[in-house]
C-alpha positions in Angstrom: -10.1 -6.0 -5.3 -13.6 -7.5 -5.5 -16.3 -6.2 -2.9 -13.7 -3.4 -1.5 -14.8 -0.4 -1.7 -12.7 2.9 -1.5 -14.0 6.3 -0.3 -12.1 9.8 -0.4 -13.5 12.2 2.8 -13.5 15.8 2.4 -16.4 17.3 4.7 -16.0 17.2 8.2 -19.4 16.5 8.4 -19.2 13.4 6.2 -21.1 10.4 8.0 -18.4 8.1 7.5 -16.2 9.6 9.7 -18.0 8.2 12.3 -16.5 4.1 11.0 -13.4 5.5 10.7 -13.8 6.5 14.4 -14.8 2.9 15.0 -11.6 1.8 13.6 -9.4 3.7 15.7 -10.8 2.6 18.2 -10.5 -1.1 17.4 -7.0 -0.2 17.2 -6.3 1.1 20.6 -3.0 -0.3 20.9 -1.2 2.3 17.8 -2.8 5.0 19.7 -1.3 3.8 23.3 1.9 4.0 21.5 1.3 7.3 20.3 0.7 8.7 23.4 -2.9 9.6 22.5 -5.2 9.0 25.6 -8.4 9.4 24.5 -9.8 8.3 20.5 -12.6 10.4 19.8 -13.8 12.3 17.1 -11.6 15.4 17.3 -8.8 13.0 17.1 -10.3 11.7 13.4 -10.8 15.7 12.6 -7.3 16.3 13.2 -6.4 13.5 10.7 -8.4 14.7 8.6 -7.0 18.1 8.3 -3.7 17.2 9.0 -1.1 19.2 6.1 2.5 19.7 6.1 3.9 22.9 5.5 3.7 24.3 1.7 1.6 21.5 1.0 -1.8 22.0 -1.3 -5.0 20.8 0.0 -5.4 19.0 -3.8 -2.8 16.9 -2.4 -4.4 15.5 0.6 -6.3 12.7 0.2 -8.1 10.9 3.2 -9.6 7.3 2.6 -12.1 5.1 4.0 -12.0 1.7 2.9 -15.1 -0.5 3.5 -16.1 -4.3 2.6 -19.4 -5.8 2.8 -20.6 -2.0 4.1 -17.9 -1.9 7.1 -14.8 -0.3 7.6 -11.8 -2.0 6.8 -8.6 0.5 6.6 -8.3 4.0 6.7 -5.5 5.9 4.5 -3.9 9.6 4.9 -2.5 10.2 1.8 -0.7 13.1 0.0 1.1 13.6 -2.6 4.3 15.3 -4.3 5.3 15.4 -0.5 8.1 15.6 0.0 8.6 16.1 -3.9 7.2 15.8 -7.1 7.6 12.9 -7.6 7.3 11.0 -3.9 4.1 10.1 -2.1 3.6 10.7 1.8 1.7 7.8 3.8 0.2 9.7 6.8 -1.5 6.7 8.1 -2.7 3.2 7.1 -5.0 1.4 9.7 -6.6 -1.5 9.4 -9.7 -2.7 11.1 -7.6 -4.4 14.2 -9.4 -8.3 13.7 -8.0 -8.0 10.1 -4.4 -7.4 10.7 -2.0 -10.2 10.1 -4.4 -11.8 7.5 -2.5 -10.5 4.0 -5.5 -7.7 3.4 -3.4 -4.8 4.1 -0.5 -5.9 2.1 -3.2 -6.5 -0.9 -4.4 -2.5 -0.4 -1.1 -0.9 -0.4 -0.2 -3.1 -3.4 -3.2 -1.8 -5.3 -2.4 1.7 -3.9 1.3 1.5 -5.0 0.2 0.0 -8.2 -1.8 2.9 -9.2 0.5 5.5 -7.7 3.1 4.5 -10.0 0.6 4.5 -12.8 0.6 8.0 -12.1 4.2 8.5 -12.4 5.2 8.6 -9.0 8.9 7.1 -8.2 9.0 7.2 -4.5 7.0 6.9 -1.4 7.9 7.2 2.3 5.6 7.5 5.3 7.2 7.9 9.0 6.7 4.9 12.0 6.4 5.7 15.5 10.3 3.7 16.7 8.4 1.1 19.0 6.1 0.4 16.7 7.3 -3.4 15.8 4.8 -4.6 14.1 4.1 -1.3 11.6 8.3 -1.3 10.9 8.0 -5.2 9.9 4.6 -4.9 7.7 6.4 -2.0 5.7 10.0 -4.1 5.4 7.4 -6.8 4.1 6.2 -4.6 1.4 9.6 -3.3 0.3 10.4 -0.1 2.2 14.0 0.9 4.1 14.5 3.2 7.1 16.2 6.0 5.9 16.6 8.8 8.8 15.1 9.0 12.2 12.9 12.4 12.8 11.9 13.6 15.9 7.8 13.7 16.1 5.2 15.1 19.2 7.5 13.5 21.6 8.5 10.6 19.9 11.2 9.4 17.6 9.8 8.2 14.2 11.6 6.4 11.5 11.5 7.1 8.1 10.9 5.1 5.7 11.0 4.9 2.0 10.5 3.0 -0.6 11.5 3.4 -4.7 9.0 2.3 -6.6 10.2 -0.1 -9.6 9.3 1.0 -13.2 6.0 -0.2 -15.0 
């Protein structure tokens, strides 16, 4: 997508943790529903380093996208969770005045696109149950609830989606 830039975060020094601190906090409203009080930079460390179980650090992939040099979406990624062949969606934020307008749809699109490039067949991600408007953007881009889990105090459904064949 032209003028979208994406950018993979390792350090936890890396500067740009700072915008994607500035995008959780235009985004107050997931966190109020997560039960997280206060959005600071220990909360964007904790994403950062966030790993299931038996899971390689290879794997984990933490994204920053930015257009015309400001943060637009942020994306935990990792993959051959909870198989080989599956994908895990941690998180995908977008920059709160941007939701609604078609942009995130047109980065997990791109995402999906490339991820089944790669050979992947499936990808699931979990969604915080009273979180409305995150289970209708991922019905709009063609994933199912499958199970309910229980998370830090809160149910979350999961969701999955089988990719079609190039």
């Amino acid at each position: 997508m032209s003028g979208i830039r994406r950018i993979e975060l390792f350090d936890r020094d890396d500067p740009c943790l700072d915008e994607v601190l500035e995008l959780y906090l235009g985004n107050r409203g997931y966190f109020a529903l997560a039960g997280t009080e206060m959005i600071s930079s220990d909360t964007v460390l904790g994403d950062l380093d966030a790993l299931p179980p038996s899971v390689s650090r290879q794997d984990k992939h933490f994204y920053l996208y930015r257009e015309a040099g400001r943060p637009l979406a942020v994306l935990d990624l990792i993959l051959r969770y909870p198989d080989e062949d599956s994908f895990f969606i941690g998180l995908f934020m977008v920059e709160g005045s941007r939701q609604r307008s078609g942009i995130g749809s047109s980065l997990y699109r791109a995402l999906e696109l490339e991820l089944r490039g790669l050979g992947f067949k499936r990808g699931r991600l979990g969604i915080l149950v009273q979180n409305e408007s995150a289970r209708c953007f991922w019905e709009r881009v063609g994933y199912m609830p499958v199970k309910m889990a229980a998370g830090n105090a809160q149910q979350i459904q999961v969701m999955e989606k089988v990719l079609d064949k190039v």
